[in-house]
N, C-alpha and C positions, 0 to 999 in steps of 0.2 A: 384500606391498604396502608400496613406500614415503612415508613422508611428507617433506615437502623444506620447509627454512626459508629458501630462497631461490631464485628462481624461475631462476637460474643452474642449480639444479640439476636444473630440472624438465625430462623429455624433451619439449618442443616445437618444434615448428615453429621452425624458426633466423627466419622472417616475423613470426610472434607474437612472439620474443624482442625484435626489434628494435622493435616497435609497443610494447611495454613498456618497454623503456627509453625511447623518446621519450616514453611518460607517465611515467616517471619513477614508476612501479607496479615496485618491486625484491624487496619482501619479502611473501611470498604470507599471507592470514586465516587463521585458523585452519581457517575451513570449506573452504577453497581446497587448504589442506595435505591435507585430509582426503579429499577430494574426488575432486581431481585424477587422483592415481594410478588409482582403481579406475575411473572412466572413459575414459583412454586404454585401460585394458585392454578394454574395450568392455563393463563390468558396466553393468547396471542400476542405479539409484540410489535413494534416496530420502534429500532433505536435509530436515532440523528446525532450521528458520533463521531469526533478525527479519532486518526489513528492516534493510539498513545494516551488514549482516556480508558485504556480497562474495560473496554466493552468484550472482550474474549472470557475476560474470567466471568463478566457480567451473563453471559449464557450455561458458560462450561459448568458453573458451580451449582445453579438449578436443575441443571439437565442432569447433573450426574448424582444429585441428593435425589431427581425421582425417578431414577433407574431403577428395575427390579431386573433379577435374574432372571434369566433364561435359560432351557436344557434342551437341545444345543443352543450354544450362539447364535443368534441371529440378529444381523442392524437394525438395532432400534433409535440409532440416531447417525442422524445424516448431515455434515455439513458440507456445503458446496464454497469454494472460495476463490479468486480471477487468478490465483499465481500460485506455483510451485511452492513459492521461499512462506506465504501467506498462508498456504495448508499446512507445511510442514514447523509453522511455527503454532498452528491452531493444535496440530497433536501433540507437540513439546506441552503444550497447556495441560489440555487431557491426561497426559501423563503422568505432570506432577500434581495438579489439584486432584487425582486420582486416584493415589499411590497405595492407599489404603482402603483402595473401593472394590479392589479386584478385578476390575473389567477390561476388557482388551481392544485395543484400538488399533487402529493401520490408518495412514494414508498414502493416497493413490494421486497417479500426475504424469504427465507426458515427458516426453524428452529423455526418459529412460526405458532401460527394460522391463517389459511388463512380469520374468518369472517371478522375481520373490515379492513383487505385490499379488499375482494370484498365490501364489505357496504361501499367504498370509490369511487372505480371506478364505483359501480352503480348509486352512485350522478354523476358523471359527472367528468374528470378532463381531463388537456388541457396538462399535462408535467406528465409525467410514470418515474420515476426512478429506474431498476430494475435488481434482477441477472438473471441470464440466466434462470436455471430450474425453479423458482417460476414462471415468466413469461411464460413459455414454457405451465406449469400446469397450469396456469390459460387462458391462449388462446386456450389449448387444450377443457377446461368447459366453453367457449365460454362467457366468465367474459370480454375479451376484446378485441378488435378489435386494426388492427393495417393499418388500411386500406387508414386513413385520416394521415398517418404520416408525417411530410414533412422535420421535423429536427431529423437527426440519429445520435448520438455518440457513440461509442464505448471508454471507457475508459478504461487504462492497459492493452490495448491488450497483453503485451506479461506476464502478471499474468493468465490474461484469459487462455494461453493456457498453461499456466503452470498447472494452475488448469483443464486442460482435456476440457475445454470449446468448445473446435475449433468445433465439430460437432453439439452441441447446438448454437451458435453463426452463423452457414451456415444455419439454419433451420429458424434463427427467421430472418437472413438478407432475405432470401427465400419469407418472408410472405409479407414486406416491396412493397408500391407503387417504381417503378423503376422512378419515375420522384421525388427527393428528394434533399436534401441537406447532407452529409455522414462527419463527422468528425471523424478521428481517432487517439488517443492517444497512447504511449508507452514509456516507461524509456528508453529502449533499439530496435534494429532493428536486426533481428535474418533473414536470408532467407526465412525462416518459416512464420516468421511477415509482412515480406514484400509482398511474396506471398499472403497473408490473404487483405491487404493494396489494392492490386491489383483490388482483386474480389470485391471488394467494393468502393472502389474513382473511381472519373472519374478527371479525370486531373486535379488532387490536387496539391495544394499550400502547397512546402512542410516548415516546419517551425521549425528551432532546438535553443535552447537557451543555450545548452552546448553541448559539445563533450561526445561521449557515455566514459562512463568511466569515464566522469571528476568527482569528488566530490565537495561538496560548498563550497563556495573558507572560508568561513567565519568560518567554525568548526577545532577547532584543535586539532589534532587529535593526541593519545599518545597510545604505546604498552605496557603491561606489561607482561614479561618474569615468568612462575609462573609456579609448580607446581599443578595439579588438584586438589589434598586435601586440599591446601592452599587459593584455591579459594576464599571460604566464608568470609577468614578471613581478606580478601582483601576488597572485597564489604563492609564489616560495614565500617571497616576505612575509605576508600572513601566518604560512605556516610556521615558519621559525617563530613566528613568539612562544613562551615558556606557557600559556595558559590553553592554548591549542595544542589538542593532546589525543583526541578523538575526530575526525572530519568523515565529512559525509557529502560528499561533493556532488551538483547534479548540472548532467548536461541534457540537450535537447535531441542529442539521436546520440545511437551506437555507435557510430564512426568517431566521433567527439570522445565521447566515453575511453573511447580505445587512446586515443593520442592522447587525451590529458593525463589520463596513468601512465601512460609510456613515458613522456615527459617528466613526471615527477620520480619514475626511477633512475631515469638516466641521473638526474639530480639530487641523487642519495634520499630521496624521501620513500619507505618504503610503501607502494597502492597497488591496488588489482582494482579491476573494472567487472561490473554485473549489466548485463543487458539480452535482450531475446534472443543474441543467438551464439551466444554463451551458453557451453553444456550445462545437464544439470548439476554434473560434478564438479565441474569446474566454477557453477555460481554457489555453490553450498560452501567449498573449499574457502570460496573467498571471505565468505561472512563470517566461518568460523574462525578464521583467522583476523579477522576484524573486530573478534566478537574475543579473542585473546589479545588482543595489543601486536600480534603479528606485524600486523602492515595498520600504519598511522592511516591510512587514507583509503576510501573504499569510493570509484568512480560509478554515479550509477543514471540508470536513463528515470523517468517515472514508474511504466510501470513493473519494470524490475526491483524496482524500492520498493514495492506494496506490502511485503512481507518482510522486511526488518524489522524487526522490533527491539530496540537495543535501547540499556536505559542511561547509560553513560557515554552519550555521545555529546561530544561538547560543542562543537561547531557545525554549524549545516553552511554550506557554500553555494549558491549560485551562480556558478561558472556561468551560464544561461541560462535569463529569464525563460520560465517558463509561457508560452504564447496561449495558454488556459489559464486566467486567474486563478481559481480553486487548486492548480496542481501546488501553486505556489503554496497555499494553508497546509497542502498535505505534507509539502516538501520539509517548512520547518519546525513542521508538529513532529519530525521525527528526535528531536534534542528539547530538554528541558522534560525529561520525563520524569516519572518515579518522583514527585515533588522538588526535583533539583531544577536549576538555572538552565538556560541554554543561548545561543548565540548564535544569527544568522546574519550573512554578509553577502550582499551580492550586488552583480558586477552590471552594470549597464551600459552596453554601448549605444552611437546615436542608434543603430538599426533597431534596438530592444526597448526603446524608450517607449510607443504606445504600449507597449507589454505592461511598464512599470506604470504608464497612469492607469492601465486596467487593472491591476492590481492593488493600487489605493485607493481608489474608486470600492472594489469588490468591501477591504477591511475596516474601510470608512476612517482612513489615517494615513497621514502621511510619513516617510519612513525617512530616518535619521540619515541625511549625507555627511558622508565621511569627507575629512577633506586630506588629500594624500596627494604624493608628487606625482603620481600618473592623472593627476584630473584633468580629464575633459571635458572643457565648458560647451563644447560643440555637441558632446553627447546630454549634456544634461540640458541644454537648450532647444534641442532636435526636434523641428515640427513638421509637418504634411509627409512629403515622400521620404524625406531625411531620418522620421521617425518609424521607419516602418520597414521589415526587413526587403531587398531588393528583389524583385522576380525570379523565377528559380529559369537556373540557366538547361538549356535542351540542346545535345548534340546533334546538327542535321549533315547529313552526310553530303561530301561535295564531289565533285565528278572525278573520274579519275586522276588521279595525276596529283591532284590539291588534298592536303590534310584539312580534316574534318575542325570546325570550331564551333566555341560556342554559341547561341544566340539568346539573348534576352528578349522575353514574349511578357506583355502587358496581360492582367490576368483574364481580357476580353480576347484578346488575340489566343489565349489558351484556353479558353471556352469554345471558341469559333473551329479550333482546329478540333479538339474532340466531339463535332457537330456534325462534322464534314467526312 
């Protein structure tokens, strides 16, 4: 097997070659280097990848140098991906490392109308990129066949099964011709993912470009010790400085999401927020305007972030630590891409502090405290109950006459009750 540090050297398609120099893509990732080879050979694969290492062109560019024509069309490559914004960036790829290839692609995804994704596949198309249950419904209305498949990806497996996919994901690998080519992707390797890896490759080539847990070496990375009411008033100031120019800001649910954009427009900065239950028009809109200098700030949950891919994003913000170490690698692997710099900042209150030693714990580093007029020595000192977010509060209703309040349940007292 060889690996190639320049895509001059890589046996492709003379069509591909040319679609890459017009992007002006000359020098292949690490993962790409790695990759490549044992997939034109027609191996199996499995990549160990963050987001933002070129693992997409790492598949797209094999698969579409060993495409042959078809009369008619018929899907001969299949990718499956956990998110709308995460397909719909997989066929931007397709499309341009393509261009010269002549083959037609679609993809498919919920939260819209299904006519002109059927009105697409009934023309004909040779590469499906799609979520699991859109796909599921439309093979179920007999829209598509999956019979002539011969290249399978699976990307983010372990979002996939974050997001509950695992039994739609054994149903649609189920329909799959068993004489195929099977790639499979993930940030991380869980038992769980590996097991999944099993029932799917046949003696893959396995392929990692970092250590699970590493972060990118090129983002640097700062804490700020703070108070949760003081928050906000942290965020404008950051924002105003001259060298934050691009933000990528992440909260810990959709309600968040919503009020920290709200917030930043009331205060002249212009942001929109992406989360699950945000249209798909409405999160496309947003990106692409994000993705123009539109709106400086784009608010977003995890796994609504899974499909950005954007390479001049200069700031990632931690408005809230994430409460999964690993989301955190994912969060600010989205800046510092395309071999440029990047810069993450985030915020700690006491409640978030076990978050933040799981988190440097996970990267085996500890992360630079900033020191600024909102510091909280109280959050950055936070230990036992202090450091850990408070009980989740339960409305119980009280007899008539008296307004309802909340009550705080110990997590044994809310064990006990969904026992009973």
């Amino acid at each position: 097997m060889n690996a190639y540090d320049s895509f001059n050297d890589v046996p492709l398609h003379p069509a591909l070659l040319k679609a890459l120099v017009k992007q002006k893509y000359l020098v292949p990732t690490p993962i790409q280097r790695k990759a490549i080879p044992s997939l034109l050979e027609g191996k199996d694969l499995i990549g160990i990848a963050q987001t933002g290492t070129g693992k997409t062109a790492a598949f797209t560019l094999p698969i579409l140098s060993k495409m042959t024509e078809t009369h008619p069309r018929t899907i001969q490559t299949l990718v499956l991906a956990p998110t709308r914004e995460l397909a719909a960036q997989i066929g931007e790829s397709f499309a341009k490392y393509g261009e010269f290839r002549g083959y037609k692609h679609t993809v498919v995804f919920g939260g819209v109308s299904q006519t002109k994704q059927v009105q697409a596949l009934q023309k004909g198309v040779d590469i499906l990129i799609a979520t699991p249950g859109r796909l599921l419904d439309l093979y179920q209305q007999r829209f598509i066949s999956l019979q002539n498949v011969q290249f399978f990806v699976l990307d983010e497996a372990d979002r996939m099964l974050d997001m509950g996919f695992l039994n739609d994901i054994k149903r649609i690998i189920s329909k799959l011709p068993k004489k195929r080519q099977s790639l499979f992707f993930s940030a991380t390797m869980s038992p769980e993912i590996n097991n999944l890896a099993n029932t799917l490759l046949s003696n893959p080539v396995r392929v990692e470009v970092a250590p699970q847990g590493a972060t990118v070496t090129k983002v640097k990375q700062h804490v700020f010790f703070i108070n949760q009411k003081e928050k906000e008033k942290l965020l404008l100031e950051l924002l105003d400085q001259e060298q934050v120019t691009s933000v990528l800001i992440f909260t810990r649910t959709k309600h968040r999401a919503n009020r920290v954009a709200t917030f930043l427009n009331k205060n002249n900065v212009a942001a929109d927020a992406i989360h699950g239950n945000k249209s798909q028009t409405a999160r496309t809109t947003a990106i692409k305007d994000f993705k123009s200098k539109r709106v400086k700030v784009l608010v977003a949950t995890d796994i609504a972030a899974r499909g950005i891919d954007i390479d001049n994003i200069s700031h990632v913000i931690n408005f809230e630590l994430p409460n999964e170490p690993e989301n955190y690698v994912h969060r600010i692997g989205r800046t510092a891409r395309a071999g440029n710099e990047g810069t993450a900042f985030s915020f700690c209150a006491a409640e978030e502090r076990n978050y933040l030693r799981s988190i440097e714990k996970l990267i085996k580093q500890r992360i630079h405290v900033m020191d600024h007029k909102y510091h909280s020595e109280a959050a950055k000192n936070a230990v036992g109950d202090a450091a850990k977010p408070p009980p989740r509060e339960r409305f119980v209703p009280r007899p008539k006459g008296r307004s309802s309040t909340p009550q705080r349940f110990s997590r044994e007292q809310r064990k006990q009750s969904f026992r009973s």
